[in-house]
C-alpha positions in Angstrom: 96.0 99.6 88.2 94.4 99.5 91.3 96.0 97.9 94.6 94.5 97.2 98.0 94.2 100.1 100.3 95.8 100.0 103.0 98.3 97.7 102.3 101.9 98.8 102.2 104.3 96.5 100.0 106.6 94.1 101.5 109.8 94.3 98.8 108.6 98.3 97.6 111.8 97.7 95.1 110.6 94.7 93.8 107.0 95.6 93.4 108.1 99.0 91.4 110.7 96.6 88.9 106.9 94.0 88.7 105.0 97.0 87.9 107.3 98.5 85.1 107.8 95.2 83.3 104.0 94.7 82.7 103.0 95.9 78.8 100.6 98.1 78.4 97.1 97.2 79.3 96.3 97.3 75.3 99.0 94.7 74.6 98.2 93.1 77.4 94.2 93.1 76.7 95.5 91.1 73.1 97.6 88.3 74.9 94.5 87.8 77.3 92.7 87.2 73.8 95.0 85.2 72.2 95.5 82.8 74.9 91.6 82.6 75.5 91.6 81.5 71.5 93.6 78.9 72.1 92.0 77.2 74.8 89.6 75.3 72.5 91.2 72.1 71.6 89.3 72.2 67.9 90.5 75.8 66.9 94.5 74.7 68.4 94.0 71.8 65.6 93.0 73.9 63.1 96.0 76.6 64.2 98.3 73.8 64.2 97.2 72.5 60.3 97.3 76.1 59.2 101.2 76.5 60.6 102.0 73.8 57.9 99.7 74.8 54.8 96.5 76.5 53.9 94.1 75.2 54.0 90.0 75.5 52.8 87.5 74.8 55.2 86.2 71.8 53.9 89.4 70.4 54.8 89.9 71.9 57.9 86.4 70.2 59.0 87.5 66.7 57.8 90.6 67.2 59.3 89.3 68.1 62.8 86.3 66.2 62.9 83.4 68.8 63.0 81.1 70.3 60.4 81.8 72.9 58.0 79.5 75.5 59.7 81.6 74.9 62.8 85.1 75.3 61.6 83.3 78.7 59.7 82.6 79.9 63.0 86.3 78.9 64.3 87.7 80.5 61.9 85.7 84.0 62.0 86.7 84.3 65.9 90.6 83.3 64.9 90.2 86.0 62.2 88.8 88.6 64.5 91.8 87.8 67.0 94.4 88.6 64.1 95.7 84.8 63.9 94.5 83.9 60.7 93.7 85.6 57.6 92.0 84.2 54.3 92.8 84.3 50.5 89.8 83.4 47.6 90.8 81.1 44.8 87.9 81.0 42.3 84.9 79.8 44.7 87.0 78.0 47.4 88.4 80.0 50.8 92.0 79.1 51.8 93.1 80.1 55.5 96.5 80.5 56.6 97.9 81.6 59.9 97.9 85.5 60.1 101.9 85.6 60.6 104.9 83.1 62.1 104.1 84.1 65.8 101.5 81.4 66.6 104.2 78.8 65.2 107.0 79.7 68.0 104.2 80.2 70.8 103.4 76.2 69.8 106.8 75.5 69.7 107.2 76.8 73.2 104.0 75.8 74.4 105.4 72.3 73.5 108.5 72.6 75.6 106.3 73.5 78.2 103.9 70.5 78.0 107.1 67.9 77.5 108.6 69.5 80.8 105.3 68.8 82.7 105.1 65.5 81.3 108.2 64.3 81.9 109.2 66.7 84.7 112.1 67.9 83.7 113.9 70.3 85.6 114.0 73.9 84.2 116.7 75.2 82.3 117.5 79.1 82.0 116.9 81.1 78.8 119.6 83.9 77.8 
């Protein structure tokens, strides 16, 4: 990782304990993704209807409002980020989310999004 030149740090200890806590570029390089996926408000809908069953994309399209071809495409990018995977039932497609993960990152994104709302103060976690 690269750093200004020139530039000595102002808390060298601190800077050092930054630097070791940051994962791995790879890892890193997949959160980057992930949170890129969910900043479309259609495929976060169909994300969050997928956390409570599967779902074909007929449904999924009725559900969210947009065309079959459209929720196709949401889905291919979503299944090409590893959050959701699909199962074949004679000629209809189910989706499911990929593993519990997103679930808990909602759930927490929520507690984020109800602080900001109501400005709550923060609270520590163990």
């Amino acid at each position: 990782m690269a750093q200004p030149a020139g530039l000595p740090p102002i808390d060298p200890e601190a800077l050092a304990a930054a630097r070791a806590a940051l994962p791995p570029e790879e890892l890193l390089d997949i959160v980057v993704e992930t949170f890129a996926a969910l900043g479309d408000p259609t495929r976060v809908r169909i994300l969050y209807a997928l956390g409570r069953r599967s779902l074909c994309v007929r449904d999924l399209a009725l559900l969210v409002g947009v065309s079959e071809s459209a929720v196709s495409h949401q889905l291919r990018l979503l299944r090409e980020r590893g959050m959701v995977r699909s199962r074949r039932e004679g000629n209809v497609v189910y989706y499911s989310l990929h593993n519990p993960h997103l679930g808990v990152l909602f759930r927490e994104a929520e507690y984020h999004a109800d602080h900001v709302r109501q400005t709550l103060p923060d609270h520590p976690y163990p």
